[in-house]
C-alpha positions as CSV (number, residue, x, y, z in Angstrom):
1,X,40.6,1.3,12.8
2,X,37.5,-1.6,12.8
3,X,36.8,-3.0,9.7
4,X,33.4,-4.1,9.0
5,X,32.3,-6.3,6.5
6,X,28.2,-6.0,5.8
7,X,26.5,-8.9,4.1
8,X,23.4,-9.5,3.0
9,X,22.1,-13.1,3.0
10,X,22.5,-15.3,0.0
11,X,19.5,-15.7,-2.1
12,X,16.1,-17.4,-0.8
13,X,13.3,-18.5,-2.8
14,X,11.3,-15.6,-1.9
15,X,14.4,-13.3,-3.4
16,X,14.4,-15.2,-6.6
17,X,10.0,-15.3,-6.7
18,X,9.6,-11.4,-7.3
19,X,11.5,-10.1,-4.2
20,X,9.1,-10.9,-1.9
21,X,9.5,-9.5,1.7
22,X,11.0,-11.9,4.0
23,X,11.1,-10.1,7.2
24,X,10.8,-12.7,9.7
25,X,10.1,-16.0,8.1
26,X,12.6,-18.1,8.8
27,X,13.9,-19.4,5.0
28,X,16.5,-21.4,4.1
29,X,19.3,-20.9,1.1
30,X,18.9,-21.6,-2.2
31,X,21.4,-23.5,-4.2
32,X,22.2,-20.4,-5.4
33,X,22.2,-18.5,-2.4
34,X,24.6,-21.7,-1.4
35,X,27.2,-21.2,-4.0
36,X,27.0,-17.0,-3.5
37,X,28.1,-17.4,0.1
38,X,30.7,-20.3,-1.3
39,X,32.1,-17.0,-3.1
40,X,32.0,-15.1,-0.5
41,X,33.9,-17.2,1.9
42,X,36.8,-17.3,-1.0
43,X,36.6,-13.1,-0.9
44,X,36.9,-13.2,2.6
45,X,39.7,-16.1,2.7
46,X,42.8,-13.5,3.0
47,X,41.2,-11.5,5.8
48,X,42.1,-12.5,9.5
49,X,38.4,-12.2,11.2
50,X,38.2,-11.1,14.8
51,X,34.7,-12.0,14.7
52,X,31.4,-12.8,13.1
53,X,27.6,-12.0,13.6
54,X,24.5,-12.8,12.3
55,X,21.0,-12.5,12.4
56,X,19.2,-15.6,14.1
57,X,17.1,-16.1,10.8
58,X,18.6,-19.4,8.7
59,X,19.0,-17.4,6.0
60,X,21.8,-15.4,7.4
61,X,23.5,-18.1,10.1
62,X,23.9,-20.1,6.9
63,X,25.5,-17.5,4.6
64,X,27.7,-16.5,7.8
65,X,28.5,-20.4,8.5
66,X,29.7,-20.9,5.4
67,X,31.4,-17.2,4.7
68,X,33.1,-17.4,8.0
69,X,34.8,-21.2,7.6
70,X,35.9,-22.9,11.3
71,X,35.3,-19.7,12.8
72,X,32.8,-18.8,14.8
73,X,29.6,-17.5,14.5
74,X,27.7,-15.5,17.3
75,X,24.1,-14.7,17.0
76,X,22.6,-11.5,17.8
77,X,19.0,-10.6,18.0
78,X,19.4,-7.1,17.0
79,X,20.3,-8.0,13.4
80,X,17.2,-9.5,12.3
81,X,15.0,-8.4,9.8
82,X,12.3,-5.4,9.8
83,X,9.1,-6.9,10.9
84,X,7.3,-6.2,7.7
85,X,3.7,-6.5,9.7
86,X,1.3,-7.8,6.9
87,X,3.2,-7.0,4.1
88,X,5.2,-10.3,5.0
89,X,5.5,-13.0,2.5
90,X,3.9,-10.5,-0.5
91,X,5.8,-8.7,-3.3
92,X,5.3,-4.6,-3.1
93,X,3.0,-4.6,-6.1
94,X,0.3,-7.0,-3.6
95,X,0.7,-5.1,-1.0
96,X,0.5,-1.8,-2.4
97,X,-2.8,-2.6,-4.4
98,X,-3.9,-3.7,-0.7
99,X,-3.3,-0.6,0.5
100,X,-1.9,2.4,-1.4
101,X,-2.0,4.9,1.1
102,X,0.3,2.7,3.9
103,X,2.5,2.4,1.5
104,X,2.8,5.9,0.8
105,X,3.3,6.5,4.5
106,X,5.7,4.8,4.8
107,X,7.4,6.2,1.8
108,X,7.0,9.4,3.6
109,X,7.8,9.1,6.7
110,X,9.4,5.1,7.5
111,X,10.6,6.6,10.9
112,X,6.6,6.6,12.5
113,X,5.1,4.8,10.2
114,X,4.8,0.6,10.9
115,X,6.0,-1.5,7.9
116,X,2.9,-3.7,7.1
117,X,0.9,-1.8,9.3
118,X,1.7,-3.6,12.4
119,X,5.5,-4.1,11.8
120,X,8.2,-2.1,13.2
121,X,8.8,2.2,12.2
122,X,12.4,3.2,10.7
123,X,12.9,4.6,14.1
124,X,12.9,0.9,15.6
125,X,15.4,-0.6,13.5
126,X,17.7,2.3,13.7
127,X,17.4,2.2,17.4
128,X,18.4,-1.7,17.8
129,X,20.7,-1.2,15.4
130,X,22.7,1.6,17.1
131,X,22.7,-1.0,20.0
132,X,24.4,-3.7,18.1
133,X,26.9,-1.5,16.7
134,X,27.9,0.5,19.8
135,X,28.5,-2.5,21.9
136,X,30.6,-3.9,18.9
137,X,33.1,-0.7,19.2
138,X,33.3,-1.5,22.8
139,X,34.2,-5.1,22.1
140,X,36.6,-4.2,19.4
141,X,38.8,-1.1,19.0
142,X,40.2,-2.6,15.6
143,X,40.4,-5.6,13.1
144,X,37.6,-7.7,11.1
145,X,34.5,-7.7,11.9
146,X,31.6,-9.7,9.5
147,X,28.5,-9.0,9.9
148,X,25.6,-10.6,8.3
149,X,22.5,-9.3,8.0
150,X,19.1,-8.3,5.6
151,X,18.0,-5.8,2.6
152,X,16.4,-3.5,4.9
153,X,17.9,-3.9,8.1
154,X,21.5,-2.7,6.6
155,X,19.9,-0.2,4.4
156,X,18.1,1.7,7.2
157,X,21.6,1.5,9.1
158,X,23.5,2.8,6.2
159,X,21.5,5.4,5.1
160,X,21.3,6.8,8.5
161,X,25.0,6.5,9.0
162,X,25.3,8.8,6.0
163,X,22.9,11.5,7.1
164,X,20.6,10.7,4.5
165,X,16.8,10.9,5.5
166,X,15.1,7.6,5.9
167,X,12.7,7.7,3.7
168,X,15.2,7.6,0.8
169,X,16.5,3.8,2.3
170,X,15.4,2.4,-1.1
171,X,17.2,4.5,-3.3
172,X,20.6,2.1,-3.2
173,X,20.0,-2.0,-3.0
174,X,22.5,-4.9,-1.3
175,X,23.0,-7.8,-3.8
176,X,22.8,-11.0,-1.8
177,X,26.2,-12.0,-0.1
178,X,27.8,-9.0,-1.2
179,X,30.0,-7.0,0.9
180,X,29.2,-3.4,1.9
181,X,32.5,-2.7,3.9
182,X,32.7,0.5,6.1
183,X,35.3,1.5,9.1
184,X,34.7,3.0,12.4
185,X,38.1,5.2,13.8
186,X,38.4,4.9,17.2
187,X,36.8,8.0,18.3
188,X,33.7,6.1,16.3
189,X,34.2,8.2,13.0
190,X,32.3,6.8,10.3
191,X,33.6,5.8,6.7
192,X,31.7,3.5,3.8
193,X,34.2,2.2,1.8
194,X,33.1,0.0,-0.8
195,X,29.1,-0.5,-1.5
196,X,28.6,-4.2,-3.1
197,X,31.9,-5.0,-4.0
198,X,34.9,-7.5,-4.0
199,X,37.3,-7.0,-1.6
């Protein structure tokens, strides 16, 4: 049985400013976001980890840096953010006064329609995604895995792990640095255990 461990990032100032979307701008921790992946390396501290992963965004290689202790932590491309396109850096209620109708797309349909426009569609993310997490059952059959990632990266994944449609992505939210842990059997079975919870 793998064990994985899902994090969101600890807080950023664009979290704590309205909850504006931070796709691919590289931010740093806040204090706070400091001290909530403090916590979350003192969850973690009874868990033997076979590994760890992150996005490449600061955000997350911090939160996993300091979650994970001495051990080591392996970037991976494929756990970035959505590209959010040009709704990057704005709060939902300035971008959909923008433009209603692209945000009602995307409500609709997130798996053709581009985030922002220009970003990336549902089907994107799902797709890298799938990539990361298939070569990670390769890799490991069993143990610990922690994985550190975003708000909509991780919600895409989940939701389409459960078989819900993706337009309804939004209707559960990942508190910063909190763990979402779910299992994979070894014939890939999947099974969410806890959903923003202490372990």
């Amino acid at each position: 049985m793998l064990n994985i461990y899902l994090v969101r990032h600890g807080e950023t100032v664009w979290n704590a400013d309205g909850n504006r979307y931070c796709g691919r701008t590289d931010l740093p921790l806040t204090k706070k976001g400091i001290t909530q992946a403090e916590a979350l390396h003192a969850q973690l501290k009874n868990i033997s980890l076979d590994a760890v992963y992150s996005s490449p965004l600061q955000r997350a290689t911090q939160t996993a840096k300091i979650a994970a202790g001495s051990k080591e932590v392996m970037v991976d491309d494929r756990l970035i953010e959505i590209n959010f396109g040009n709704w990057e850096g704005k709060t939902k209620e300035e971008f959909i006064k923008e433009d209603p109708l692209l945000w009602e797309n995307w409500q609709l349909d997130p798996e053709k329609t581009r985030a922002g426009g220009m970003g990336e569609t549902a089907s994107e993310v799902i797709d890298r995604e799938k990539s990361f997490y298939d070569e990670i059952l390769k890799r490991h059959s069993d143990g610990n895995i922690l994985v550190i990632g975003h708000n909509g990266l991780n919600r895409l994944y989940l939701s389409w792990k459960l078989g819900m449609p993706l337009k309804n992505y939004r209707k559960f939210f990942l508190n910063n640095a909190a763990i979402t842990w779910f299992t994979f059997s070894v014939n890939g079975e999947f099974v969410l255990k806890c959903l923003n919870g202490k372990i």
